[in-house]
N, C-alpha and C positions, 0 to 999 in steps of 0.2 A: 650301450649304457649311457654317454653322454653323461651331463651332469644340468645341473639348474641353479642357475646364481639368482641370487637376490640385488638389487638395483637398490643401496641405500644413501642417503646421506642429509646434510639438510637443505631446505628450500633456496632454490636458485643456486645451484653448483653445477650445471649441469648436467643433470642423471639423467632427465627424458629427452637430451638434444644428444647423449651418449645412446642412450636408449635407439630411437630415432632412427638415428644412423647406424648402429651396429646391428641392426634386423632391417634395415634399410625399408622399413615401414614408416608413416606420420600416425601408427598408433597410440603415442603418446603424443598429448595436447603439450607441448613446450610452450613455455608461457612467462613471462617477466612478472610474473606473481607466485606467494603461495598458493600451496593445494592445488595448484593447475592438474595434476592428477589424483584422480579421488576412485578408483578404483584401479588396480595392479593387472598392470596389460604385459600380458605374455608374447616374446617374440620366439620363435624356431628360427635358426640358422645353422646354417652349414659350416663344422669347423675347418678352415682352410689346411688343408696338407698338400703341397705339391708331389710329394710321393705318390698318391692315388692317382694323381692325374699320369704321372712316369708310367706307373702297373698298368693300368690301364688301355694305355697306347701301345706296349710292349705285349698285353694281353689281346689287345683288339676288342675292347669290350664294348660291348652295344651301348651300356646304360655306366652311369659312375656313379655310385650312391656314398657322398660323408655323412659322415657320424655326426648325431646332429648335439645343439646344445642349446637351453633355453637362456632366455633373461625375462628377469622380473624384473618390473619396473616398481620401486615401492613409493612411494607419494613420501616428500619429504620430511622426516622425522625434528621435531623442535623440543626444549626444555621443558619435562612436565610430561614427556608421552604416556610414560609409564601410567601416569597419573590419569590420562585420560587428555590429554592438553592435544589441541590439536586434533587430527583424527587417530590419536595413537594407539587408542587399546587395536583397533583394527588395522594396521600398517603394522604391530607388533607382533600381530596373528601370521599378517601376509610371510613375514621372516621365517617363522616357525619348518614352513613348506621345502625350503633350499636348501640346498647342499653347501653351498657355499654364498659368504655376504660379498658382493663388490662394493666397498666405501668409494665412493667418488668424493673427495675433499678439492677445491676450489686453492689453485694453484697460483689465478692470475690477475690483474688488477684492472678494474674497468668501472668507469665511474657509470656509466647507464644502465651496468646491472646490480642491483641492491640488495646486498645481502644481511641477513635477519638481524645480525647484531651490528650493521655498522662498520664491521673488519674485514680484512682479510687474514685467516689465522687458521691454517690446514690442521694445526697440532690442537689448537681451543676445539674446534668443529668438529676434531674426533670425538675427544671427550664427553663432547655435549652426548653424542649419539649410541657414544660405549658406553655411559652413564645411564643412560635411558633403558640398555638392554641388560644391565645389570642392576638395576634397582627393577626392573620387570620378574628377572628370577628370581632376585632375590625374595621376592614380594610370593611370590610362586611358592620355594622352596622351604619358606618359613611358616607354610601352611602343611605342606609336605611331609618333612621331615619327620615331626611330633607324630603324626596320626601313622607313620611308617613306624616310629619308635615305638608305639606304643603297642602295637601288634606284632610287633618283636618279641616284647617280654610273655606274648601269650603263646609263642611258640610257631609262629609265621614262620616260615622257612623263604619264602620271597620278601616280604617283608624285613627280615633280616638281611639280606642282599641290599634292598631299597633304601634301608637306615644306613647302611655304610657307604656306599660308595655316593648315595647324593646328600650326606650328611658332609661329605668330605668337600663334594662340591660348593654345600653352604659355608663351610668355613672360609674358602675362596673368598668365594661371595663377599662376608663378610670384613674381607681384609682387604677390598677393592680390586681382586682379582679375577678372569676370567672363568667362569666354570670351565674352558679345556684345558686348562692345566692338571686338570681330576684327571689321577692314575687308576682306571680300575684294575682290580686284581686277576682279575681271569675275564674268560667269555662272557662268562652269566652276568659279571659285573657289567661287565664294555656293552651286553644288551639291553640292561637296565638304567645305566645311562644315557645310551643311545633312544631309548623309546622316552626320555625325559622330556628330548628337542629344547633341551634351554636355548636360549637365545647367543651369552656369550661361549656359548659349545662350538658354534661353527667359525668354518675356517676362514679369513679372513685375508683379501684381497684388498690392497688400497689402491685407486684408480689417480695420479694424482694429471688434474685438470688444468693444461697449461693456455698459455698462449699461441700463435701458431710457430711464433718467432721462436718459441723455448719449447716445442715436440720432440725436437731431434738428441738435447743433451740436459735438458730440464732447467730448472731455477734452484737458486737457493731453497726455497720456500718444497719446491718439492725435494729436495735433497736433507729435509729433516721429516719428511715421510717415509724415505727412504731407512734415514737410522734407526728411524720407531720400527720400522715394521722388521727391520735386524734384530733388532731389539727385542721381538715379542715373538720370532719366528714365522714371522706371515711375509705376503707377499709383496712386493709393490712394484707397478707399472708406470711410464708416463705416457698419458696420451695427450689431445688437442680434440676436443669434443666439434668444433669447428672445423678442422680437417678432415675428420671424420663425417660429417654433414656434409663437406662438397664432394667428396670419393662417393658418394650415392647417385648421382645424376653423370660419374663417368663410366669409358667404357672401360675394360678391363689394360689396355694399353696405354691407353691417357690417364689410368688411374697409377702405373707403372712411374708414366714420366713426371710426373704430379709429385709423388713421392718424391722422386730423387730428385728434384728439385728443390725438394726441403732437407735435403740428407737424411731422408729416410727409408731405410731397406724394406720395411714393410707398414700393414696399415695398423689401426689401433686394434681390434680384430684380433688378430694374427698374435699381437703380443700380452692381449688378454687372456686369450686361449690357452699360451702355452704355461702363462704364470699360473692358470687354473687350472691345469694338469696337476706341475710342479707341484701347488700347493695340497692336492687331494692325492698324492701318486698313483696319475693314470698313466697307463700308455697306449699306443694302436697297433692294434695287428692289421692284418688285411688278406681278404676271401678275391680271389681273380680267375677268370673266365669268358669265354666269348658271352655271356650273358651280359654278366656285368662285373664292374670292380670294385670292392667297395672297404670301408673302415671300420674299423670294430673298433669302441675302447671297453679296457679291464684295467682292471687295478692291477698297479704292481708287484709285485710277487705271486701273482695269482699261478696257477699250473696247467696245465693242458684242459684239461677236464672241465675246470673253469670256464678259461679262455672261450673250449666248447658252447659253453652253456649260455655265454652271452647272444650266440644265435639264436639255438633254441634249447630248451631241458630237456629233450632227450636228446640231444647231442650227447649232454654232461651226461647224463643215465648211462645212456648205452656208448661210451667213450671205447674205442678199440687203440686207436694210434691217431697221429698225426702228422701228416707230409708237411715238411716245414725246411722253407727255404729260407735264409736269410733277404734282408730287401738290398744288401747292396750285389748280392751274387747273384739276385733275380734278374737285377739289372743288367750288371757285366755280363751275365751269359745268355742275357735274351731271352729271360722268362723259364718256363718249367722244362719244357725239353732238351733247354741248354744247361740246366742246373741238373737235371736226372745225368744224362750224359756226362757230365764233369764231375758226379761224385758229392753233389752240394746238397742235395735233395735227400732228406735224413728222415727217417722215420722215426718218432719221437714217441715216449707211452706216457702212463699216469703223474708219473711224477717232473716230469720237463717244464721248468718256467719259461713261461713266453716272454721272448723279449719285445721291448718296441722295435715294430718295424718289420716282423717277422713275419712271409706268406706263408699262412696255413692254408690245408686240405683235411678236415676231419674226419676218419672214418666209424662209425658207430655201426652199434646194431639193437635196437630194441624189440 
């Protein structure tokens, strides 16, 4: 399943030197100017989970395959997008595509990189950007709405659905609020909002952009990123878009001592990933074998059947049971024949939530 962030924020914050290095590509043009990117480059990466690599080894598995996750790099957003300003009808398209937005807001002070108004102000930069995607729905939904309303009164049965719950949203809207805060009522509703793709509907990660000296415990400056994003129930990270850039040219153990030389347990990566978990509720199973080992994510509270199906649909079709070992008894006991043997190895039906971290074996029949 994975998931696909969007890469936004405004010009020169470091999003394509984030970018860059966290797909460990020079796909994007990094550049001491606007627009330096003018088309949204897609990177694949590997979510790091050390777990996989434990199953694996324990498993003897030929091949290790993680769960992969994209990033979009979106070209920096300025005042007026909505409107066309910049290249924003098109960079407001690119958002529409992702699951989730990463804000990279500008954390740190540097006089040779020159940012678009003159400041440095993480909490002004938001707004400029959440302003632009909410006057984008807004602008949307007020076309919307009426021509949903008004096929209502003729008797629309979808229509009727579509007047309520993104009428609800435009009220939002209107009162400077987020379209997800819109409660739909049921299914139908939650699908017909969902197929809207408003802009402030998704979920929102803030990336806050430090110095190298301030990655390990952050800044003032990023610690009112921090209360916003309490504030609004989103997520926030601190990285070092610069540290992240030199971890690409080491190797895996001088990227180790690297780290901890800054007091840091992990890279920016690592803590991106898990915030974009948290913020979407995934989690990972995991499939092992002398073939190979590998990571699955599902959403949370998802059930066996499910879980199934993220491999393939007929898994989920034809679902029978599932051998499911937890990951740390997989461990302790040395993988499956120690977990069979010890009692730990459970045969699981239709109705079993998978936990994070749980070795399945799925058995179907179609």
């Amino acid at each position: 399943m994975g998931f696909k962030c969007g890469i936004v924020g405004l010009p020169n914050v470091g999003k394509s030197t984030l970018f860059n290095a966290l797909t460990e590509t020079q796909a994007a043009q990094a550049a001491n100017y606007p627009f330096c990117t003018i088309e949204p480059n897609v990177g694949q990466v590997a979510v790091p989970d050390e777990r996989l690599e434990t199953i694996a080894a324990i498993a003897k598995s030929a091949k290790v395959i993680h769960t992969q996750l994209a990033f979009v790099d979106i070209a920096g957003l300025v005042k007026g997008a909505s409107k066309g300003e910049g290249l924003g009808n098109q960079f407001l398209g690119n958002i529409r595509e992702v699951d989730a937005i990463v804000h990279v807001l500008r954390c740190f002070e540097d006089d040779d990189i020159q940012h678009v108004a003159n400041r440095v102000d993480p909490l002004a930069d938001a707004e400029v950007v959440e302003t632009e995607l909410l006057l984008a729905d807004l602008e949307s939904l007020e076309k919307r709405v009426p021509t949903a309303q008004k096929k209502a009164t003729a008797g629309d049965k979808e229509a009727r659905l579509t007047a309520s719950v993104l009428g609800q949203a435009l009220d939002l809207l209107r009162e400077g609020k987020p379209a997800r805060l819109t409660e739909p009522k049921d299914d139908e509703e939650a699908r017909i909002f969902a197929q809207a793709q408003l802009l402030t509907a998704k979920p929102v990660l803030y990336v806050c952009n430090v110095a190298e000296e301030d990655a390990a415990e952050g800044n003032e400056l990023s610690q009112q990123v921090f209360a916003k994003a309490e504030a609004e129930g989103a997520q926030a990270v601190v990285v070092s878009a610069a540290i992240e850039a030199e971890l690409v040219s080491m190797e895996a153990e001088e990227r180790s001592e690297y780290l901890a030389e800054l007091g840091l347990e992990e890279s920016g990566l690592s803590r991106i990933v898990r915030a974009g978990y948290r913020l979407l509720g995934l989690n990972t199973f995991f499939t092992a074998g002398p073939k190979e080992a590998r990571a699955w994510t599902f959403p949370e509270g998802a059930k066996a059947p499910q879980a199934a199906g993220e491999i393939h649909s007929d898994f989920e079709r034809g679902f029978i049971r599932a051998e499911t070992i937890a990951y740390d008894d997989y461990v302790s006991l040395k993988g499956e024949s120690g977990a069979r043997e010890a009692g730990k190895l459970r045969q699981e039906g239709k109705d079993y939530l998978v936990k994070d971290g749980d070795v399945l074996l799925f058995k179907f029949n179609v």
